[in-house]
C-alpha positions as a printed Julia matrix, in Angstrom:
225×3 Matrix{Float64}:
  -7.9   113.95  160.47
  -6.63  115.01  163.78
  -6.06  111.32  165.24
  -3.59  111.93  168.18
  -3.79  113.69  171.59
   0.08  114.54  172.4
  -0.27  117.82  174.65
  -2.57  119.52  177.04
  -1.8   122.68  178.32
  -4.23  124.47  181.08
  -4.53  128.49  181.65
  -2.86  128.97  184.6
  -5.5   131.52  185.34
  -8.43  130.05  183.96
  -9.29  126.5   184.37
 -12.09  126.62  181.81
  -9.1   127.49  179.26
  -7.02  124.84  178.21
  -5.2   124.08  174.61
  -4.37  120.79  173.07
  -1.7   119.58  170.68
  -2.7   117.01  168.18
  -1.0   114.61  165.55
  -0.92  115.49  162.5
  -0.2   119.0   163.7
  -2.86  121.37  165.14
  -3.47  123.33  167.71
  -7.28  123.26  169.94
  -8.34  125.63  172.69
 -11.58  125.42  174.4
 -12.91  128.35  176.84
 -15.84  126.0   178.58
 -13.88  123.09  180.11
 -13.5   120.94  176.51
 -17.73  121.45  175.51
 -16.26  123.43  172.78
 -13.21  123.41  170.53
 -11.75  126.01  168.41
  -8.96  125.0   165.58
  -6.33  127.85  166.72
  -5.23  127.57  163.06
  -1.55  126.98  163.79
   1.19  127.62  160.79
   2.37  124.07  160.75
   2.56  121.18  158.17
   0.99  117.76  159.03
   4.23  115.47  157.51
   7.9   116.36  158.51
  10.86  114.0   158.15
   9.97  111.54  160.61
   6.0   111.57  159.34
   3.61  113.19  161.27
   4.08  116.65  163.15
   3.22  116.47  166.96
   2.49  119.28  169.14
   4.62  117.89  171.73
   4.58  120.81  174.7
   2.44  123.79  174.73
   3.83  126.39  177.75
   2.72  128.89  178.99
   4.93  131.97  179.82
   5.9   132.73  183.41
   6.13  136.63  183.01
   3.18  137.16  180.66
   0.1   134.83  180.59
  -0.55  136.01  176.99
   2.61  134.38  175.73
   2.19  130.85  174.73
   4.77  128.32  173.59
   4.39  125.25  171.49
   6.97  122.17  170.62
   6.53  120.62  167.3
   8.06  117.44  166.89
  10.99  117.86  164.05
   9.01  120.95  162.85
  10.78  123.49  165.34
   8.8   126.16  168.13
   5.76  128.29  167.48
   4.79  131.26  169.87
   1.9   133.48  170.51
   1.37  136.91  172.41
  -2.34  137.02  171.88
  -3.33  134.0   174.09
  -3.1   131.33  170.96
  -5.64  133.84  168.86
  -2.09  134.24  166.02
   0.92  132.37  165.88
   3.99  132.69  164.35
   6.59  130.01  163.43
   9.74  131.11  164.88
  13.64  130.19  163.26
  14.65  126.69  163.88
  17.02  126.59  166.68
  20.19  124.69  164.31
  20.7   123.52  160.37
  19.75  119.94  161.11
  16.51  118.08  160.76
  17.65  117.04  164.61
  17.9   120.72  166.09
  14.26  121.22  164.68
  13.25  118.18  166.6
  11.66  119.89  169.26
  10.7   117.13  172.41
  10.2   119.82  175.77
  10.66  123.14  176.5
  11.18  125.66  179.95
  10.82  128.72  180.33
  13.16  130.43  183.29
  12.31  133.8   185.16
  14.3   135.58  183.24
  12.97  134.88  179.88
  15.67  132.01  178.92
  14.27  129.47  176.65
  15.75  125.82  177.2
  14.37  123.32  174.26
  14.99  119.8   174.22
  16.24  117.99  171.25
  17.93  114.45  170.19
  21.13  116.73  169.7
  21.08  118.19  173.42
  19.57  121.47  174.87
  19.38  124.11  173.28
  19.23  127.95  175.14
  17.53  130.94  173.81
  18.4   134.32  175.29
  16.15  136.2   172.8
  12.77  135.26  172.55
  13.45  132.04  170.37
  15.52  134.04  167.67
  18.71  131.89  168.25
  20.23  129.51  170.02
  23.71  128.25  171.48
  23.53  123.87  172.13
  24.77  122.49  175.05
  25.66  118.87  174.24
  24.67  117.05  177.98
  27.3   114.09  179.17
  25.97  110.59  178.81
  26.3   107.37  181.15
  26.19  104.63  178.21
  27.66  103.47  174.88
  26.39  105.28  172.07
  23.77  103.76  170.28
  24.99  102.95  166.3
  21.72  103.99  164.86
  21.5   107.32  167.03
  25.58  108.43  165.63
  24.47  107.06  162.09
  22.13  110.41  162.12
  24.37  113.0   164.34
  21.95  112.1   167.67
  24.65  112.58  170.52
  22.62  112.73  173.51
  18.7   112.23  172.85
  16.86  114.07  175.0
  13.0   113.9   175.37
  10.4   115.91  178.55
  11.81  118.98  180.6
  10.65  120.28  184.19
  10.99  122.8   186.55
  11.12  122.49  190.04
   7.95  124.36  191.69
   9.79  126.35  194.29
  12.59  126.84  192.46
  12.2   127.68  188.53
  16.02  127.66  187.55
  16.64  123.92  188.66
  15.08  121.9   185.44
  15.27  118.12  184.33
  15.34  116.65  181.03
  14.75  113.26  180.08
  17.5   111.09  177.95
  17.95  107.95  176.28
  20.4   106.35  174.1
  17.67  106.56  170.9
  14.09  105.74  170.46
  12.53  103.98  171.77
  15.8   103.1   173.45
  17.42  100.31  175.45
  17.81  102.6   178.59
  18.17  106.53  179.65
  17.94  108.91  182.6
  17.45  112.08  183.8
  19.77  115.03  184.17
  19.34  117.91  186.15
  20.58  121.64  186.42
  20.75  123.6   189.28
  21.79  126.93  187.7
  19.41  127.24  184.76
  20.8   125.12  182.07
  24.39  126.0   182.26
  25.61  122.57  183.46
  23.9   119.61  183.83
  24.3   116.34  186.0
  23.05  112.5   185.8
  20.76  111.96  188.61
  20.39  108.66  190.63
  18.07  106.22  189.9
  17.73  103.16  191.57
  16.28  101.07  188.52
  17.93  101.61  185.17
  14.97  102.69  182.85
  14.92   99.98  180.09
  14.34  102.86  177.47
  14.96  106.14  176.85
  13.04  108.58  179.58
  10.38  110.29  177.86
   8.01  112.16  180.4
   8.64  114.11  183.42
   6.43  116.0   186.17
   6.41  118.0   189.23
   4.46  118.32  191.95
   2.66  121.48  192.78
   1.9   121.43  196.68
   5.3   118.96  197.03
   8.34  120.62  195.35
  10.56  117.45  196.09
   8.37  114.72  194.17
   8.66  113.87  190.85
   7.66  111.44  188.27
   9.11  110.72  185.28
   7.93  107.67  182.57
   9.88  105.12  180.03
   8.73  103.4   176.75
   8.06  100.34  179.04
């Protein structure tokens, strides 16, 4: 059974259209505001290495409304041109069970893929067919159980900024669920990133971030605890 909520995803030109990502994996879309559901049939297994597959982001594409993207935690990315009607499972973005581990996911102007991992961020240039990482600086000791598995800099949620698409935020941590964490941010589409200021250390990793539509300049972002 289908036992988890993890994602909801609304069409960004139909409100009565939205798609949900469940644990053990599935994918759900409904075309009358969530009276009906249709089991979109997704190719993923229900067990991975950590247990159970979550759909942990499903994005829509800026440039076509057709494309759809979905995050599958430690089970890689999945795409759709059809509006969710076929999927396909796309390569895993590195060798390790960690690269697969797929947490958030942008999508820039331009087509660029960023994907959020417990390794770093990794960047896409065509279409989800391969990737280059870009291992993000950290503010604390590393965590013994996250180096015991290769995790350098665990990262969970990503966001855009509303008025300007190519400055995004990810969520960190030092492990899961984490003693503390933060949030970096790029200002040039993923090619550097920088620790932001917070004035309350998070007492676990950061796991959720959001923007506001009407206000570009607010944010929030959620811990463990």
């Amino acid at each position: 059974p289908h036992i988890h909520v993890w994602s909801i995803s609304f069409d960004p030109q139909d409100p009565a259209t939205f798609y949900m990502g469940l644990a053990p994996g599935a994918l759900f879309r409904t075309t009358d505001s969530g009276q009906t559901w249709e089991d979109l049939k997704a190719p993923v297994e229900p067990r991975c290495v950590v247990g159970s597959t979550h759909i942990t982001q499903i994005l829509f594409d800026p440039r076509d409304n057709d494309i759809i993207w979905a995050a599958v935690e430690a089970s890689g990315i999945m795409r759709s041109e059809d509006g969710g009607d076929t999927w396909i499972h796309l390569p895993p973005p590195g060798p390790t069970p960690q690269a697969q581990d797929i947490h958030g996911m942008v999508v820039l102007p331009d087509g660029k893929l960023l994907a959020s991992t417990p390794s770093g961020v990794w960047t896409s240039h065509d279409q989800g067919q391969s990737y280059a990482l870009h291992e993000l600086p950290i503010d604390w000791p590393e965590e013994p159980a996250a180096t015991a598995v290769g995790v350098k800099t665990y990262c969970r949620g990503m966001a855009q900024k509303k008025d300007d698409p190519n400055t995004v935020l990810v969520c960190t941590g030092d492990y899961v669920p984490g003693k503390t964490g933060g949030i970096q941010i790029s200002t040039d589409a993923g090619l550097t990133w920088t620790p932001t200021n917070m004035d309350v250390e998070p007492n676990s990793t950061v796991y959720c971030i959001s923007t506001h539509k009407s206000n570009p300049d607010r944010m929030v972002a959620a811990s463990n605890y």
